[in-house]
Every structure is written in structure tokens, then in C-alpha cells.
ZALUM-394317 format. One line per 3 residues: number of its first residue (from 1); for each residue x, y, z of C-alpha. Coordinates in steps of 0.5 Angstrom, whole numbers, plus 2048, in hexadecimal, padded with zeros to 3 digits. Example, Ala and Ser with C-alpha at 12.3 -4.5 7.8 and 13.67 -1.06 7.14 Angstrom:
<recs>
1 = 819 7F7 810 ~ 81B 7FE 80E
</recs>
This chain:
<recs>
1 = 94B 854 88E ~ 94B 856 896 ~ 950 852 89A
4 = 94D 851 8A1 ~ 953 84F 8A6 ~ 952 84C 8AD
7 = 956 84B 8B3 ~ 955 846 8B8 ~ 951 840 8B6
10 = 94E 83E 8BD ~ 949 83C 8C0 ~ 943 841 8BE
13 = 947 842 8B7 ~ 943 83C 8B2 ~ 93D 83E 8B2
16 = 940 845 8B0 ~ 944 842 8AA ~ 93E 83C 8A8
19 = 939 843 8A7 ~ 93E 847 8A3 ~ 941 841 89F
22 = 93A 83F 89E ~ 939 846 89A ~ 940 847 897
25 = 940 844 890 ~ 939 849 88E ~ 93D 84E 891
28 = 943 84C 88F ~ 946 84D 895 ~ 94E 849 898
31 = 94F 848 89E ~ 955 847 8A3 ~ 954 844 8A8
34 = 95B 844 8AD ~ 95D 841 8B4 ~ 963 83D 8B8
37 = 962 837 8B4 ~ 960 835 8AC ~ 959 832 8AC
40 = 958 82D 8A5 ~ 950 82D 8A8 ~ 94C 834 8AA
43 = 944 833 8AD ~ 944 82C 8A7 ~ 947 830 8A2
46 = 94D 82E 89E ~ 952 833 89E ~ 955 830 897
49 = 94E 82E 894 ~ 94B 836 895 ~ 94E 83B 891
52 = 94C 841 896 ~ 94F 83F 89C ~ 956 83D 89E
55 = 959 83C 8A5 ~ 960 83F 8A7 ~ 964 83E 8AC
58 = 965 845 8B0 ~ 968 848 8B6 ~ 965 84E 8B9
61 = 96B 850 8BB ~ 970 851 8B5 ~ 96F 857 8B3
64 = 970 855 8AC ~ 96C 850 8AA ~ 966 855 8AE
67 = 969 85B 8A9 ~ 969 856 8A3 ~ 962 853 8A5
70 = 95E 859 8A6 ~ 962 85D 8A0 ~ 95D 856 89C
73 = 956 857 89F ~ 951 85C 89E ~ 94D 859 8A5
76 = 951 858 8AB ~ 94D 853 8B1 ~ 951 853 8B6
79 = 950 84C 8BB ~ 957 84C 8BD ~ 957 84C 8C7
82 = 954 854 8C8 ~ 95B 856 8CA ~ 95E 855 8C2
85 = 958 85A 8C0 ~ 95C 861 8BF ~ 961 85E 8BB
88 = 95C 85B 8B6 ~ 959 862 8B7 ~ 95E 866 8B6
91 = 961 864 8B0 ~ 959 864 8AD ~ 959 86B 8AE
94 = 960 86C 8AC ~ 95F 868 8A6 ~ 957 86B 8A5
97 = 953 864 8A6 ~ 94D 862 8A9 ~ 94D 85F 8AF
100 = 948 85A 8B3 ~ 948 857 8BA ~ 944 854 8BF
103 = 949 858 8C5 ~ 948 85D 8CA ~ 94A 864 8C8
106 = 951 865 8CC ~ 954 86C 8CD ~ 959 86A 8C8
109 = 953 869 8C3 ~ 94F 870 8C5 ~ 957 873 8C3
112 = 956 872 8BC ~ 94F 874 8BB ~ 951 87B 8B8
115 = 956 879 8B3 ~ 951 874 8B1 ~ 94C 878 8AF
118 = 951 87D 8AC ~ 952 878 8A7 ~ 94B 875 8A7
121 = 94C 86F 8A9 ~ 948 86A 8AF ~ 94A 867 8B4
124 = 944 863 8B7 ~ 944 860 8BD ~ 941 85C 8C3
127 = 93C 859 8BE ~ 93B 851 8C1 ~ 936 84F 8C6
130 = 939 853 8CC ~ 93B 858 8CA ~ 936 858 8C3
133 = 92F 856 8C4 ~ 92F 858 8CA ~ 930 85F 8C8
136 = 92C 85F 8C1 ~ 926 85C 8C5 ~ 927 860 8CA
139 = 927 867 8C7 ~ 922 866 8C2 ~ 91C 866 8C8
142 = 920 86C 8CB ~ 91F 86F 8C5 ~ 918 86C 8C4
145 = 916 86F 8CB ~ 919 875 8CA ~ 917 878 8C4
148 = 910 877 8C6 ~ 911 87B 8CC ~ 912 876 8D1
151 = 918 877 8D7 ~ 91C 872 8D9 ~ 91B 870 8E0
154 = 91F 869 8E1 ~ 923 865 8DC ~ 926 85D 8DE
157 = 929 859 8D9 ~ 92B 852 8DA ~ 92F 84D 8D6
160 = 931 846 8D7 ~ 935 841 8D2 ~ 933 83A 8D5
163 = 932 833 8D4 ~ 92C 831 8D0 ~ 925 82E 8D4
166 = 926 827 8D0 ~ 92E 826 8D2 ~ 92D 829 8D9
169 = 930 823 8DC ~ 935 825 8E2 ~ 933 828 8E8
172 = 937 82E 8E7 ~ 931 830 8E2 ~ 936 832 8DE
175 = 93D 831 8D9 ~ 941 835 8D4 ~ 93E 839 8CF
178 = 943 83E 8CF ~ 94B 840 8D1 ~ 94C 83B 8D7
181 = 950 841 8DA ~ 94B 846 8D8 ~ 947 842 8DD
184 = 94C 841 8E3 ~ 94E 848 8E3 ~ 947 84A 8E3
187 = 945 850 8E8 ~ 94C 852 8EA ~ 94C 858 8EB
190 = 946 85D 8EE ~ 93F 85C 8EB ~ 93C 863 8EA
193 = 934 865 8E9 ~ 92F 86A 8EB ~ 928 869 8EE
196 = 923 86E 8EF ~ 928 873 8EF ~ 92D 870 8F4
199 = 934 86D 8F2 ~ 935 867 8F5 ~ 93B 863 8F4
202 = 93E 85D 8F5 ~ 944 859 8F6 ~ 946 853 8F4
205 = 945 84F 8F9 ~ 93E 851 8FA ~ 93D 850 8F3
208 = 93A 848 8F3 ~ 936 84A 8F9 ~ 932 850 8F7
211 = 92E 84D 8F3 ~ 926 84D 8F0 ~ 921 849 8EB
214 = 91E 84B 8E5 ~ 91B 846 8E0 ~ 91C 846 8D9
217 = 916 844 8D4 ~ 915 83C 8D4 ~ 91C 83B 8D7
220 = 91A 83B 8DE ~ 91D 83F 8E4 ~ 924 841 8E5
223 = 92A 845 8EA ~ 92D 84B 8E7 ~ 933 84E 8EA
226 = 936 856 8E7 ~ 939 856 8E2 ~ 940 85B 8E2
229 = 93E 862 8E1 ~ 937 864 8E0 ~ 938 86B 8E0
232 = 93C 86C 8DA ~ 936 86A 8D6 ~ 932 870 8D8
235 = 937 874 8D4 ~ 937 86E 8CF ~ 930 86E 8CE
238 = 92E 875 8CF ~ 92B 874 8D6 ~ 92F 879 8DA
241 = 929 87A 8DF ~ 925 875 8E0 ~ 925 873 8E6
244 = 926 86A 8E7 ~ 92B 867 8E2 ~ 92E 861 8E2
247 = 931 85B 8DE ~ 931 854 8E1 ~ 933 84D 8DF
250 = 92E 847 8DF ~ 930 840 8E3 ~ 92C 83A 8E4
253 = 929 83A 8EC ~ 92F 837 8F0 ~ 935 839 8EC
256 = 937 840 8EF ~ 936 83D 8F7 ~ 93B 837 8F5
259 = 940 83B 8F0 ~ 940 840 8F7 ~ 944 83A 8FA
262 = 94A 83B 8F5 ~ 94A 843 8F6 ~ 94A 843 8FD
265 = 950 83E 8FD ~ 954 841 8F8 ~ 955 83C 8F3
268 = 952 842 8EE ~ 958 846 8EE ~ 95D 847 8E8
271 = 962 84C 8EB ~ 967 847 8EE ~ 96B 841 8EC
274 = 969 83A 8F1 ~ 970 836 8F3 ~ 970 82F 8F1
277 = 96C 82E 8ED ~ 96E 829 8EA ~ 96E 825 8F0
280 = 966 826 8F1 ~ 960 823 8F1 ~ 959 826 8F0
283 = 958 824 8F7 ~ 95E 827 8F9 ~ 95C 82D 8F6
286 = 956 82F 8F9 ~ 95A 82D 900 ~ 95E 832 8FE
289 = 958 838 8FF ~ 957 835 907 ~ 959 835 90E
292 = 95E 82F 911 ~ 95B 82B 915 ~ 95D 823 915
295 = 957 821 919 ~ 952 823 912 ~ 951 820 90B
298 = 952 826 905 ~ 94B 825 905 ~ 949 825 90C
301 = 94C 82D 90C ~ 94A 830 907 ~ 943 82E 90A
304 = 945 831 910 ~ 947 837 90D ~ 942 839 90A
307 = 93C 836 90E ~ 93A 831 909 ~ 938 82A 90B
310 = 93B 824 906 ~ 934 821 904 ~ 933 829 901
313 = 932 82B 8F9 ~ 938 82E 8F9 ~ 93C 82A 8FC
316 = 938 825 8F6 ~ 93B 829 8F1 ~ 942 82A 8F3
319 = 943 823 8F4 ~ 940 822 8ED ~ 945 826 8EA
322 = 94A 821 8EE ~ 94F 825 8F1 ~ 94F 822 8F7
325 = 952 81C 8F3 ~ 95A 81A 8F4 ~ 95C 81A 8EC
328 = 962 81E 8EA ~ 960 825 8E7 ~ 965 825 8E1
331 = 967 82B 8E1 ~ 96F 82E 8E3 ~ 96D 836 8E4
334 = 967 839 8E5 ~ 962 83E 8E9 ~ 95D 83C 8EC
337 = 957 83E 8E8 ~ 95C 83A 8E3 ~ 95B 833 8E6
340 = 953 834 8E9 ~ 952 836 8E1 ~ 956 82F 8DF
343 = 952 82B 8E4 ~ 94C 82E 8E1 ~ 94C 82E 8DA
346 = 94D 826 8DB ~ 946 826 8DD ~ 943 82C 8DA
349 = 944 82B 8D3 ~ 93F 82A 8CE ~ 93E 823 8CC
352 = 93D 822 8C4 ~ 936 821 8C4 ~ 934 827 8C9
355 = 931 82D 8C7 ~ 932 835 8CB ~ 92D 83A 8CD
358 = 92E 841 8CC ~ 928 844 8D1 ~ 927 84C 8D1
361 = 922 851 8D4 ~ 922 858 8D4 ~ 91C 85B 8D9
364 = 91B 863 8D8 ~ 916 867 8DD ~ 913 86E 8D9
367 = 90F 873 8DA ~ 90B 875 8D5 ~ 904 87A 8D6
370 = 904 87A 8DD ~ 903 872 8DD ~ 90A 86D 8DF
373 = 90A 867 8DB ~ 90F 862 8DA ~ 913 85E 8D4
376 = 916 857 8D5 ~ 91A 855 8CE ~ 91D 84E 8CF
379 = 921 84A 8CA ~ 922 843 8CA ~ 927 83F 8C5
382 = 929 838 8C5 ~ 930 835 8C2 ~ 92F 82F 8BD
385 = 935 82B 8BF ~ 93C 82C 8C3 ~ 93E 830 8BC
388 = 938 834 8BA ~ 937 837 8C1 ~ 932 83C 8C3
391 = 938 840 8C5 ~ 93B 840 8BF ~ 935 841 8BB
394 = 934 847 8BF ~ 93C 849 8BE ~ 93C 848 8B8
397 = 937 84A 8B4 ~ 935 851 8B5 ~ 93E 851 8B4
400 = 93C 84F 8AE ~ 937 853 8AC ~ 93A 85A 8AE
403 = 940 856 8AA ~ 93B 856 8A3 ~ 938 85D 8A5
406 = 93F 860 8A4 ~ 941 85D 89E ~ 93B 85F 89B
409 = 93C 866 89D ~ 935 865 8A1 ~ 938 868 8A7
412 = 939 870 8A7 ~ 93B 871 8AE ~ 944 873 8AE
415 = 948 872 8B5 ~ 948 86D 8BB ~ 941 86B 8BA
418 = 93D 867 8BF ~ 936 864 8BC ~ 932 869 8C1
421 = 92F 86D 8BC ~ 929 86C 8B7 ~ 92D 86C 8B0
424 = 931 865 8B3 ~ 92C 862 8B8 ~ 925 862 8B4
427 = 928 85F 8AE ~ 92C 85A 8B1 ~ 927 858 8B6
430 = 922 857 8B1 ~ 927 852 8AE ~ 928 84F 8B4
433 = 922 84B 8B4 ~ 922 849 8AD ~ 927 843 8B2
436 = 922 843 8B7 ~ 925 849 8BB ~ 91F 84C 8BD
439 = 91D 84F 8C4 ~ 915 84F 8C7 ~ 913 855 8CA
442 = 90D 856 8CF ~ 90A 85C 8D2 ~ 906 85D 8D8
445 = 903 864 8DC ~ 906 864 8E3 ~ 902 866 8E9
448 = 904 86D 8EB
</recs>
């Protein structure tokens, strides 16, 4: 018997749980699955009809329900917010557990790498979507490529979580599938890449502005924005010297020019605490952000400020969101990217019925033999409801897999590990599109 323990039983987490629940009894396998509050029901499973799975209520952050917890599993899969992560981790190590999760490597995690591999164990990161697919599909071309001699030129690899064609309804081209703060905060910071051997750098008020368009398979044309620190993956991915490298974040035409508004006003900002509040409108909120001027409507300065004319798509957009409107923001202390995600997730969430869309695309420019060539590797996933979500299924179930690798004894590699390497990236890919998680590669010759 293997005691499977999760932490975190969020948004992205059922599809995990429903896959390995679905195995459990012929592996004779227990599941625990722990959060800040006791389900009865778990992705339409009872939990007292099914002897292989339990719901506990769990606090991340007593240390002695997480010793106990931990001492009972044999696989941990931490889902708990990425802060929380080296508390989980660091009592698997001291515990010799297993552990698996979809977050980033942070700098307390890489610490605890040494000691993990004295003891033999694995601690398996970034292992979603993006992080995850991304790195799997990725470095199984750039291996493909160079183990037959071919020189990697250029490397751009893109990623939006998005709604889906059949329920894209709102002028926005867009809602929720992920953290809603995640997306507000999105960008801050300086973005980092490299293009044809220079650095460029951009800052976060330029961001929404420098934009470009790439179309992926039959979805159609979409604006892409940097995506955070591109040169990291050089190290990452083994490309220390090529020459272009850059990552970025797929949105629907019209999108970035309108959520620009929000970042030049301000409204994006989380370091400070807005004064009264509680006393707010939506419409008081956005007036905060401009000019004092009696002779013109809220309206009216903001299209002065940023040289728009009231008929315009983005003046469309922001209407539809209705923060212009005089209804009480209901909130009694709050940053101000806390109440514009408050405003949008009124109007951005999923409805019952609607479906997500997961778009990827890689694109590799090689030399090979003297010739130029390029590869374009595209993926598209589409969710099956607001609960199965494409963002989910992409989540969770390469989580899931890795999970079942490593209580198999199928995964050999020790230490903080991430899936770039072909012992983790081949098996798990293959098993991906099993459920329909599977790329489309095309390769043309480039005129020299």
C-alpha cells in the first residue's frame, strides 16, 4: 500500500486527484487530500463512498499537523500558494519523502538539493503547463536538433491560458482561467530577452506596448507580450549562446492596448493601502488614478489622458467592465490592484457551461549542413466545462503522471529536479497524449 498525500485542493488540483483516484484501487493506493476546509465531495467522488481517498482538514502552517501529515505519506504533491512550498519541502527531505509540484524552483528549493540526493530522494518541480509542458516540449526539439548536428540560432516560445472560441462572449477576448491575481500583477517587474545577440529589456510600463502577432494552427492571430526573464532559460535549456531567446504570453488582438490603460493609470499597483475604501465606488476608484478637473466626466479625462476618442475599442472594453459605474466596491482595506481584480473577476469568470483554451507554440530556427531550417511546434488544448478546464488538464495531469512514475519507482533521477532531461520529459510526454495533450510540429527550409 503507497500513501499519496496532497496539499491544496485548488483550482487545477481535480483533474490530479480524478486521474489518480482512477488508479488507485489496482495499485492499492490511499489518498489524503488536505486544505482549509473539509470537502465531503472531491471531482464527484464521495469521500465516505470510496475507501481510497479521504479529505482532511489542513493548515499549512502548523507545524505539527505538517510533520504529522507528511510522517503518513509516501508521495507528497504540494498545491498549497508557492510561498508554502519550502515548508512542504523541507520536511519531505527531513522526513526522506517524495515530493511533487507544479511551482517554479525558488532559491530555498535549489538549497535543499544536496541533501536531497545524499538521501536519494526527488523533488520534482515545475511540472504544469508553464512551467512544465512548456520545458518538456521544448527540450525534447532541442535535443532532437542537436544530437543530429544542427546549431540552434533562434528559440521563441509562447503560452496563453485563454477562453475558448465557442464561449469567447465579451469584448475583452478573455476571462479567468488561472489565479486572478497572477493576471492583474502580470508583467511588473522588467521583462528580459535576447535578439540576435543583443539584450533588450523592457520595463513595465512599456510592456502592453511592444507587442508582436504570430498565429497558432486553426486559432487564429494573436498579440504576444515578454514574458518575465528569457535569459534564464538559456542555462535552463542548455542554449547558453544562442543568439535570439525569448518567451512570451499570447492574448487576443486588443487586449494588451486596453489593459495598458490600467497600467499607466496606476490601478495595477499592490504596494500601498488606498484610503477610504470603504467609501468607494468603482467609479471613484478609476477617478482616483486622474487629473482634478470639474469641467470633465471621469470619462471624459481619461480619454484626454490617453489620446482616445470615447467611441474607441478600448474605451468599449472599459465600459463593458463597468468601472465607470457608481456601485459601492464593498471592500474595507485594499491595494489597488486588489480592488481592479474585485471589478474584474465580477465580469471574467468562467460561467458553468463555458470552456478555456490552452494555446502553446515553440518555433526553433537551426542550422543544419550548411542549410537554415525552422521548426514550428504548436499545441492546442480545449477545456470541457468551467471545472474540467483546458488549464487544469494541462496542470494537473502531467503532475499526476510524474506522481504515478515516482510510486512506481520509474523515475531514477535524485534532487531538485525539473522535467528537462529525457528520463522525465520522453515518458511523460508520450503519456500526455494519451488525453489529447499532444503538439504539431512542422519544419520548412529557410532561404539563406
Amino acid at each position: 500500500m503507497k500513501n499519496i498525500l496532497i496539499l491544496g485542493a485548488g483550482f487545477s488540483a481535480g483533474i490530479m486527484i480524478k486521474y489518480l483516484l482512477n488508479k488507485a484501487k489496482e495499485n492499492n493506493w490511499n489518498i489524503t487530500v488536505g486544505h482549509r476546509h473539509i470537502s465531503k465531495e472531491i471531482v464527484g467522488e464521495k469521500v465516505d463512498e470510496n475507501p481510497h481517498i479521504k479529505s482532511i482538514l489542513f493548515d499549512i502552517q502548523n507545524e505539527n499537523q505538517r510533520v504529522t501529515e507528511i510522517s503518513k505519506a509516501d508521495l507528497i504533491i504540494s498545491f498549497v500558494p508557492a510561498l508554502y512550498h519550502p515548508l512542504v519541502a523541507k520536511e519531505c527531505v527531513k522526513q526522506g519523502k517524495h515530493m511533487v509540484t507544479a511551482s517554479y524552483v525558488s532559491k530555498e528549493m535549489k538549497e535543499l538539493d544536496s541533501e536531497a540526493r545524499a538521501k536519494g530522494l526527488t523533488l520534482l518541480n515545475e511540472i504544469g503547463v508553464d512551467p512544465g509542458i512548456d520545458h518538456m516540449s521544448a527540450m525534447r526539439i532541442i535535443d532532437k536538433i542537436k544530437n543530429k548536428g544542427g546549431k540552434l540560432l533562434a528559440f521563441t516560445s509562447n503560452t496563453g491560458g485563454l477562453v475558448a472560441p465557442e464561449s469567447d462572449n465579451n469584448p475583452w477576448n478573455y476571462k479567468f482561467t488561472w489565479n486572478p491575481r497572477n493576471v492583474v500583477l502580470a508583467g511588473q517587474g522588467t521583462s528580459k530577452y535576447i535578439e540576435k545577440g543583443t539584450y533588450k529589456y523592457i520595463p513595465y510600463t512599456q510592456l502592453y506596448r511592444r507587442i508582436y502577432k504570430t498565429s497558432v494552427l486553426n486559432m487564429g492571430e494573436f498579440d504576444v507580450y515578454a514574458n518575465r526573464d528569457s535569459l534564464s532559460y538559456r542555462e535552463v535549456y542548455g542554449l547558453q549562446n544562442i543568439p535570439t531567446l525569448f518567451r512570451g504570453t499570447m492574448r487576443r488582438h486588443g487586449y494588451c492596448q486596453a489593459w495598458d490603460v490600467f497600467v499607466q493609470l496606476g490601478a495595477t499597483d499592490d504596494t500601498y493601502q488606498l484610503e477610504n475604501v470603504d467609501k468607494m465606488t468603482y467609479r471613484d476608484f478609476i477617478n482616483l488614478f486622474l487629473p482634478y478637473d470639474e469641467q470633465l466626466t471621469v470619462e471624459e479625462k481619461l480619454c484626454k489622458i490617453f489620446s482616445i476618442k470615447p467611441s474607441s475599442e478600448i474605451m468599449k472594453k472599459l465600459i463593458w467592465l463597468g468601472i465607470f459605474e457608481k456601485r459601492p466596491i464593498k471592500m474595507t482595506h485594499a491595494t489597488p490592484a486588489q480592488v481592479l481584480q474585485h471589478i474584474l473577476e465580477e465580469k471574467w469568470t468562467l460561467s458553468p457551461g463555458d470552456k478555456d483554451m490552452i494555446v502553446m507554440q515553440h518555433k526553433f530556427e537551426y542550422e543544419l549542413a550548411g542549410q537554415r531550417k525552422e521548426i514550428t511546434s504548436s499545441l492546442v488544448v480545449i477545456g470541457k466545462d468551467s471545472v474540467e478546464t483546458a488549464m487544469a488538464i494541462t496542470v494537473g495531469t502531467p503532475v499526476a503522471i510524474a506522481a504515478e512514475m515516482l510510486l512506481k519507482g520509474q523515475i531514477k533521477v535524485t534532487g531538485v529536479q525539473i522535467p528537462v532531461i529525457p528520463e522525465l520529459y520522453n515518458p511523460i510526454l508520450n503519456e500526455l497524449e494519451k488525453y489529447g495533450i499532444k503538439f504539431v510540429e512542422e519544419e520548412k527550409e529557410l532561404n539563406t
